[in-house]
N, C-alpha and C positions, 0 to 999 in steps of 0.2 A: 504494500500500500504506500503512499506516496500524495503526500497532501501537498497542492501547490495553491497557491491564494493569488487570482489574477482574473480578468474581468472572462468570462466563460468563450465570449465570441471568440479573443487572442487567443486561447489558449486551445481552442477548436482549428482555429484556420495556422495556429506552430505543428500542430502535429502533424503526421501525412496521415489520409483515410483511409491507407491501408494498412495500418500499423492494428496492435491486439487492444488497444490501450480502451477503458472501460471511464468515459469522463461521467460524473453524476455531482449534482448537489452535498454539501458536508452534511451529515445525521447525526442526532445526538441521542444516546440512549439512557437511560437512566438506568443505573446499576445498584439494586438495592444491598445497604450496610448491612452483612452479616456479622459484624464485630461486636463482640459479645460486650453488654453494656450494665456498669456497675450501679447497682441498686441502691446500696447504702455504702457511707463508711464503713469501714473496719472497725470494728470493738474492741478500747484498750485493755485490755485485762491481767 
């Protein structure tokens, strides 16, 4: 993968059309926090 940030036209008519290359819009996905999450302090004792 290969993220280039440039206006979509240029960067359609730099490539040649017969290249493999796959151009699309950036997605963003939400990945949900499995990191396990502390309830309380710790108890001095």
């Amino acid at each position: 993968m290969l993220l280039v940030e440039a206006p979509e036209y240029a960067l359609r008519n730099a490539l040649v059309p017969e290249t493999d290359w796959v151009i699309s819009p950036e997605v963003r996905y939400a990945i949900p926090d499995t990191r396990k999450k502390v309830q309380a302090p710790p108890k001095s004792g």
